[in-house]
N, C-alpha and C positions, 0 to 999 in steps of 0.2 A: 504493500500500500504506500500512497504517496506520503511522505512524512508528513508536508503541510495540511495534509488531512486529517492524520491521525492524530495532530496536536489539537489543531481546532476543535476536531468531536471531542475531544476530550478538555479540553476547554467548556466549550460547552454545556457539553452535559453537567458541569461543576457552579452552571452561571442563572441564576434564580429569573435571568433575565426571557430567556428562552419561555420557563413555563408561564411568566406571564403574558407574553406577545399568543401563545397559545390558546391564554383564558381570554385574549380579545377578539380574538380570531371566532372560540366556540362563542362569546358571548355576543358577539353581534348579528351572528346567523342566527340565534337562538329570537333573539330580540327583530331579526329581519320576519323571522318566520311569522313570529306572535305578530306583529304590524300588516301584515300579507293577508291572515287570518281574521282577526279586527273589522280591517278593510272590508274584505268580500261581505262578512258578516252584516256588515253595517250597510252594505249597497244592497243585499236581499232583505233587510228588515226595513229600508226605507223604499220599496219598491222599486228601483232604479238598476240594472243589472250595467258589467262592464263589458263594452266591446271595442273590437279591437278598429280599425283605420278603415275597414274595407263594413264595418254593420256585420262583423261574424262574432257571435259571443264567446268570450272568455269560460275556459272551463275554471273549476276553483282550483284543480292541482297545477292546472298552467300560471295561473296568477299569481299564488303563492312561490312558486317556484322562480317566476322573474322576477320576482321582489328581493327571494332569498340569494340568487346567483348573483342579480343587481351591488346587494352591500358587499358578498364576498367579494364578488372584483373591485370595487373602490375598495377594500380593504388590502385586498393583495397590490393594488396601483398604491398604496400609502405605506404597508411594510415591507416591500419584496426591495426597494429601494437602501434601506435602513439598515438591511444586513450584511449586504458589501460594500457599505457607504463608508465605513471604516477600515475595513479589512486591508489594505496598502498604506495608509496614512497612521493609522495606532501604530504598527511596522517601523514608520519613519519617524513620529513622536518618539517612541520609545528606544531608536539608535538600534533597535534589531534587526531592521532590515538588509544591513551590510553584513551584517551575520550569516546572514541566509547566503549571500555571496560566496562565503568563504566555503559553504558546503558543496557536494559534487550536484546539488539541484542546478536546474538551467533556470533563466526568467520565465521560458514558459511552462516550466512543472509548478512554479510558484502561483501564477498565474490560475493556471488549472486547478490547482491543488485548494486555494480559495476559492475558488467557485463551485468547487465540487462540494464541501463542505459549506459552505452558505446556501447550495439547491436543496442539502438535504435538512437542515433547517428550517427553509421556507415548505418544502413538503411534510416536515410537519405540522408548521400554520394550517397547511389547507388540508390535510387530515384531520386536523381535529373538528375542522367544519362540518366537512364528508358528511356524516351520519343526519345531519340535519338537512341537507336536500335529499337524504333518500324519504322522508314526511312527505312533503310534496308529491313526488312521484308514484306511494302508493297511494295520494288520493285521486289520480289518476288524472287524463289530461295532458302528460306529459309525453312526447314521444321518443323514441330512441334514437331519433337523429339530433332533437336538440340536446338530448344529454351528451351526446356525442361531440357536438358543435362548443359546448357552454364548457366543457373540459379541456378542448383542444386550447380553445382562447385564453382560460384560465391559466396553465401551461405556457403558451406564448405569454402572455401580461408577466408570468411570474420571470421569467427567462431574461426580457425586453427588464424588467427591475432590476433586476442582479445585474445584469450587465451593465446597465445605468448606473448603476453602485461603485462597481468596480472602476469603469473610466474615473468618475469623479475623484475613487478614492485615490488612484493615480494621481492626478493631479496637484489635489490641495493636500496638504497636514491637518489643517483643521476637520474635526469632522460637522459641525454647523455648516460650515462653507461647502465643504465638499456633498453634504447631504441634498443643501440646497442644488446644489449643480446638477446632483443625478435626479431630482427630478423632473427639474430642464430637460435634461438626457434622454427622461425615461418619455417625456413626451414628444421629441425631435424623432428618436429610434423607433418608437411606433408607428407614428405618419413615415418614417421609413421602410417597418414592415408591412403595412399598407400598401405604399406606392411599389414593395418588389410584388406582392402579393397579386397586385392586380395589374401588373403587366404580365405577372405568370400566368395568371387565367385567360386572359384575355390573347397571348401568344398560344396559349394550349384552347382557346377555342378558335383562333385560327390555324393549326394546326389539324384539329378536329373535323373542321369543316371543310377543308381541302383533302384529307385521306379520306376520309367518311363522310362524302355527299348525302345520305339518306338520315344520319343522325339527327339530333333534336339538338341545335345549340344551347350554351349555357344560358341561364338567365343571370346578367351579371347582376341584379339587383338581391342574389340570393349570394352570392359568392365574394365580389372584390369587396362589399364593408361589412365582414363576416366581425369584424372586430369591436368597432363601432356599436353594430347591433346587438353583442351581449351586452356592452356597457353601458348604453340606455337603456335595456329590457324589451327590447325591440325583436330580439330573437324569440316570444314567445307567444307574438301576436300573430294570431290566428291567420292562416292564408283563405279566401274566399273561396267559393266554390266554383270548378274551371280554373282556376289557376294553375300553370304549368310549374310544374312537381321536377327539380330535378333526377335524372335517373340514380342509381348507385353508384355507377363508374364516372360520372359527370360530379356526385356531390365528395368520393373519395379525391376525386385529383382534386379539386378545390382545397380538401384537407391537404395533403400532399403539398401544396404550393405554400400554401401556408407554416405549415410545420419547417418547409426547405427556405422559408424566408429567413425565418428565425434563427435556424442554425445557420445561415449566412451569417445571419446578423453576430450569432455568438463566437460564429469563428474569427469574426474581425475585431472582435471587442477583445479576446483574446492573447490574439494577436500585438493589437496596440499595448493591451497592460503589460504585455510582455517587453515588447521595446521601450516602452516609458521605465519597468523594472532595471531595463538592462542599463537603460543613463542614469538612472540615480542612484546603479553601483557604481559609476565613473564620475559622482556628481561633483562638480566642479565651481569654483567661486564662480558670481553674479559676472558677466563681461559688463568692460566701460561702456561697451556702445549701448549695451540689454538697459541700463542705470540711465543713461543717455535718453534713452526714448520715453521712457517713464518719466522722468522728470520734464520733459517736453510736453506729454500726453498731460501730466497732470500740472501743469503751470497757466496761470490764471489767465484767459484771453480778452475779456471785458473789464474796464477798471481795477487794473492790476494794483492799482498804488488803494485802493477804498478794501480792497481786500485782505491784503497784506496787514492794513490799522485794524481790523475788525479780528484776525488772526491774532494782532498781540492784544490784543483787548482781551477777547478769552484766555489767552493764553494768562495773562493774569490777573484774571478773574477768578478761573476754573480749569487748571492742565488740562485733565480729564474731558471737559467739553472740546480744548484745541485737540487732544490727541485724536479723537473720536472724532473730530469732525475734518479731518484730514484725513480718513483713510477713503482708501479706494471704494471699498468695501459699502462703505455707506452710500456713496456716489450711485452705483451702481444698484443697488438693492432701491434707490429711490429713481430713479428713472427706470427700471425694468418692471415696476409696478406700476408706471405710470403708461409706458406701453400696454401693459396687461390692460387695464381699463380703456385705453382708446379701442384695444385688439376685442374686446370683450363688446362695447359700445357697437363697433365696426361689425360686428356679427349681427345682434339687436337690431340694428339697421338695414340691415340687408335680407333679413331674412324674413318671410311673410306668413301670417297669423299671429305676430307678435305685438305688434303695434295695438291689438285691440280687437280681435275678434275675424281679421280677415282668413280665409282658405290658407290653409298652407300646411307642409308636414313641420317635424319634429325642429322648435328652435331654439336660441337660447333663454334661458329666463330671465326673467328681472333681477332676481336676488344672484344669479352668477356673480358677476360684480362684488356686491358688499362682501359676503361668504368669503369669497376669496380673500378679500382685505383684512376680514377679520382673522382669517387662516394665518394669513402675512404676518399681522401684528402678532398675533399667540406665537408663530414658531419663533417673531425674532427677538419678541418680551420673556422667553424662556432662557435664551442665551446669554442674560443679563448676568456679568462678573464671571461665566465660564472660562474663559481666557485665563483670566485672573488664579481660578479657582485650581486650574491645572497648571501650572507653574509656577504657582505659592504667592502670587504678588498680595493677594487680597488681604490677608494677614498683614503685612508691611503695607496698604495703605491704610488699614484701619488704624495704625497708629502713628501715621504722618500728620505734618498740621492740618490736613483739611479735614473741614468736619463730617460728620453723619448726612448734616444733607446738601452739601457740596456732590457726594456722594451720589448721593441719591436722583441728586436735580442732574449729574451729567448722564445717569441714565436716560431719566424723561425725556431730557431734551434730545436725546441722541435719538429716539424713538420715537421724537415726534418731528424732528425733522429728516426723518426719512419715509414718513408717512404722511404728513401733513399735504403737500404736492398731488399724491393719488388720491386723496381723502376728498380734497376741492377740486378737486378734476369729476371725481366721482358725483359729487352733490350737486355739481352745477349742469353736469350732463342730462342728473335725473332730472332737476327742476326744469330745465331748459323741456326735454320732450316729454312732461307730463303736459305741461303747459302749450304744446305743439301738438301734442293727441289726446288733447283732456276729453275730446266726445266717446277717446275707445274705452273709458272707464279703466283703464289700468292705471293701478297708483303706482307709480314709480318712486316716487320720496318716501313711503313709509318706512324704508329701513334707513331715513338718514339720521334718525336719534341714537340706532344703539349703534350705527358707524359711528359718530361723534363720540361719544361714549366709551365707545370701546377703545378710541385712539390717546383718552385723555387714561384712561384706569388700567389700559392692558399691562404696561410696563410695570405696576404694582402687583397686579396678580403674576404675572409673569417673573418677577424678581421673588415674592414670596416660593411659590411653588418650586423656581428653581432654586433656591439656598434649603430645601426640602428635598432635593430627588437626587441621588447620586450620578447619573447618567441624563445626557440630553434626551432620549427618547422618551423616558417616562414624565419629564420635567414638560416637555411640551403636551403630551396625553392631559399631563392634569392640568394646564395651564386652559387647554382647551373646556376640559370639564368645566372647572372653577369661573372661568371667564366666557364664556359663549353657552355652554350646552346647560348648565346649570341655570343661569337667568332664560333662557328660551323657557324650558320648561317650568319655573316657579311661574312667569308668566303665560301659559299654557291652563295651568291650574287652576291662577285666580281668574281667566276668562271663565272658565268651566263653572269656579264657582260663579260669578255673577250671572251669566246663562246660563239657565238648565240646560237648552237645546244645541250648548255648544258640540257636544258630543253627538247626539240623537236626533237634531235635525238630520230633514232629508236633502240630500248635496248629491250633486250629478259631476262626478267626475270626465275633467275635460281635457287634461293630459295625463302624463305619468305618473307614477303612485308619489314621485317624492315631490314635484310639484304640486298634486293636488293637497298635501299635506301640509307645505310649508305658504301655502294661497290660501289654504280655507282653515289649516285647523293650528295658524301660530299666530299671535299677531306680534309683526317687527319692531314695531315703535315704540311709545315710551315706557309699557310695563319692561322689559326685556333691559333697559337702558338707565331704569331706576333701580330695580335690582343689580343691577350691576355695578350701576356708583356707588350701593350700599357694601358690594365685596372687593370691591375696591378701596371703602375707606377700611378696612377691618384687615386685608390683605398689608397694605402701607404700616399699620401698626404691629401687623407681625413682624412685618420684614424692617423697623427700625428695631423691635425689641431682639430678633435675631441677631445683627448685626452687633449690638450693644452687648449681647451677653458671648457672641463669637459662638452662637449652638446651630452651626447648618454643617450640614452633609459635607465630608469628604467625596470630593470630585472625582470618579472615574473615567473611562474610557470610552468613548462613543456611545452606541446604545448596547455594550455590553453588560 
């Protein structure tokens, strides 16, 4: 066996971390299931039944069953990332990886030998799911091409992650930086297995249809976004009657192209870690020209001289605010959010039955946007003094002259100006085209109280939680909890309680299950955003009284 494998498993198995990613994995299918179940319940007790695009009805074991495939894949798209996201960079933190050098391994057994031992990690994520979409299927409804379909993608998704992990962890040292990068990655290399995927089908039905004149061509709308369609639940929506049925040698080679995408994809991913391995056993000082560009890239081009006085102004004012606000790192993380929202806006726009009610298939929602933002803000209010935390500074600033909320204020600030820019891009886009389509009744500004909200308190909850959790991965789970998913549902609650019929009214579902959930059965605005200034002021008082008594978590290693 490969050595880097044997140590990892064995690692592993010794890291408490594994079996909790495992209780999220069963717990969210468990909780996909129950919500799937609810549902259908609630649409036969209020006379309303579901169907699917074309007027065919929904059976219950299909619906449940899209619902439950539905979370496991955003679930395996959020941790198949996270487990090779460190795997090359802990390596270079911790100076072992020129070790590895010295042994008879190549860069590409090392290579292998990490991903070998992180696939089988992630297969036990999605084992321990496993037993909770066999439920669905024996309430039948299900057929054995989409379980067939809903596996293969799951597979791919997990593959298309790890790989993503891997690149990234090449890359960066840090693992916040590098996590963030692979799932950049992880969405770049999909629309990459995508686009091989459906040149393959599409050359293997012209292929098809020049040797076998008499055949049935494919139907590319069954085949090139086979990917796509697990991940909105779209693979489960009933085909009409007369609809042309792929044969089984037309729906196998579909599979076939797809599966040969991915190992494309993984041979290359490989490949590259393996060359990145082999230069950063030769790793060499920074060259003058590499120092040269950077300082060019990063030197002020608008009112050079107002910036520079504003530089030493923080700077002694607040180090911590000038260090933090010179780095790249920041730069970047606030204009690449800021794309996201125009990228996100630019879809909204374009796409039709969103605007209010006109014809059109599957587009994006209103709440993509904020969700997102608040995603942004949780992972990057969780990273709060990590740096610090892993190579011991934070002890030595706790007891330099600056005080506790010096401290504290160069977090906020660093956090809010890196989100403040998307924040107001965001609020002024909503107001702008509610106000441009206010006849289609879609409210577009109700979520701009607990976006506000959330940008002013997240860094608090986010700094508590993480001087609480040994590891980035769990530091952000609970920052999420604590800070978004907690305030939704207390506010969830006290609707319920002041309508009776919050729950029990009769509602006609008009898209997908997680839409019509977070459209009819949350409301985004100010309960959600009041609650949350209240854990947020209760959070700020933990996390001064921590600091003060020096009792937070010893920092480990990625999300090991």
């Amino acid at each position: 066996m490969n050595p880097v494998i044997q140590r990892e498993l064995l690692e592993q198995c010794r890291n408490p971390a594994l079996f909790r990613l495992r209780l999220i994995s069963g717990a969210g299918a468990i909780g996909a299931l129950l919500w799937g179940i609810t549902v259908w319940a609630e649409m036969q007790r209020s006379g309303n039944f579901v169907f699917g695009p074309w007027g065919v009805l929904f059976s219950e074991g299909g619906f449940v069953f899209g619902r439950v495939q539905m979370v496991l894949t955003l679930l395996i798209l959020a941790l198949a990332p996270t487990l090779t996201a460190d795997a090359i960079a802990r390596e270079r933190r911790e100076s072992t990886l020129n070790l590895l050098g010295l042994t008879p391994l190549t860069p590409s057994a090392v290579a292998v030998g990490k991903s070998a031992a992180n696939l089988l990690r992630a297969l036990t994520l999605w084992l321990a799911a496993l037993p909770i979409l066999t439920v669905p299927f024996l309430m039948g409804g299900v057929g054995g091409r989409q379980v067939v379909e809903v596996m293969v993608v799951h597979g791919v998704i997990l593959l298309v992650g790890l790989a993503a992990g891997l690149l990234a962890s090449a890359v960066s040292t840090q693992f916040r930086r590098a996590l963030a990068l692979a799932f950049v990655l992880e969405l770049a290399l999909l629309v990459g297995v995508e686009l091989v995927h459906m040149v393959a089908v599409v050359g293997l039905q012209v292929v098809l249809s020049i040797s076998v004149p008499t055949s049935r061509p494919m139907e590319l709308s069954q085949t090139i976004h086979l990917v796509s369609r697990v991940v909105t639940g779209e693979v489960m929506r009933p085909l009409p009657p007369g609809f042309p049925v792929l044969s089984v040698g037309q729906w196998l080679a579909s599979l076939g192209c797809l599966i040969g995408a991915v190992v494309l994809v993984g041979w290359l991913t490989i490949l590259t870690a393996a060359r990145r391995i082999a230069r950063l056993w030769k790793e060499e000082p920074v060259r003058p020209r590499t120092l040269a560009i950077q300082r060019e890239l990063t030197r002020p081009v608008l009112f050079p001289g107002w910036i520079r006085q504003q530089q030493r102004r923080r700077l002694a004012q607040n180090p911590l605010v000038w260090i933090q606000h010179r780095s790249v790192a920041a730069a970047l993380t606030r204009w690449g959010w800021i794309f996201i929202v125009i990228l996100v806006w630019m879809l909204i726009a374009t796409t039709g039955g969103w605007m209010g009610g006109f014809a059109g298939q599957w587009s994006v929602p209103v709440w993509m946007a904020p969700l997102l933002l608040m995603g942004g803000m949780a992972f990057s209010a969780a990273g709060g003094f990590r740096a610090e935390r892993e190579n011991g500074t934070l002890e030595l600033l706790l007891v330099t002259p600056l005080t506790l909320n010096q401290l504290l204020q160069s977090r906020w600030s660093s956090h809010v100006r890196e989100f403040l820019f998307p924040v107001m891009l965001q609020l002024s886009l909503s107001i702008y085209v509610e106000g441009l389509w206010r006849r289609a009744g879609v409210d577009y500004s109700r979520f701009n109280w607990w976006l506000l909200m959330s940008l002013l308190t997240l860094p608090a909850v986010g700094l508590w939680r993480g001087l609480r959790a040994r590891n980035f991965v769990t530091a952000v789970l609970s920052t999420v909890f604590w800070g978004l998913f907690l305030p939704g549902a207390l506010a969830m609650v006290v609707s319920a309680l002041g309508n009776p019929d919050y729950f029990g009214g009769p509602a006609v579902l008009q898209g997908t299950g997680v839409q019509f959930f977070l459209e009819t059965r949350l409301d985004w605005g100010v309960l959600p955003a009041a609650v949350q200034f209240l854990i947020g002021l209760v959070a700020l008082v933990l996390v001064r009284r921590e600091l003060v008594s020096r009792q937070f978590a010893h920092q480990t290693s990625g999300g090991g």
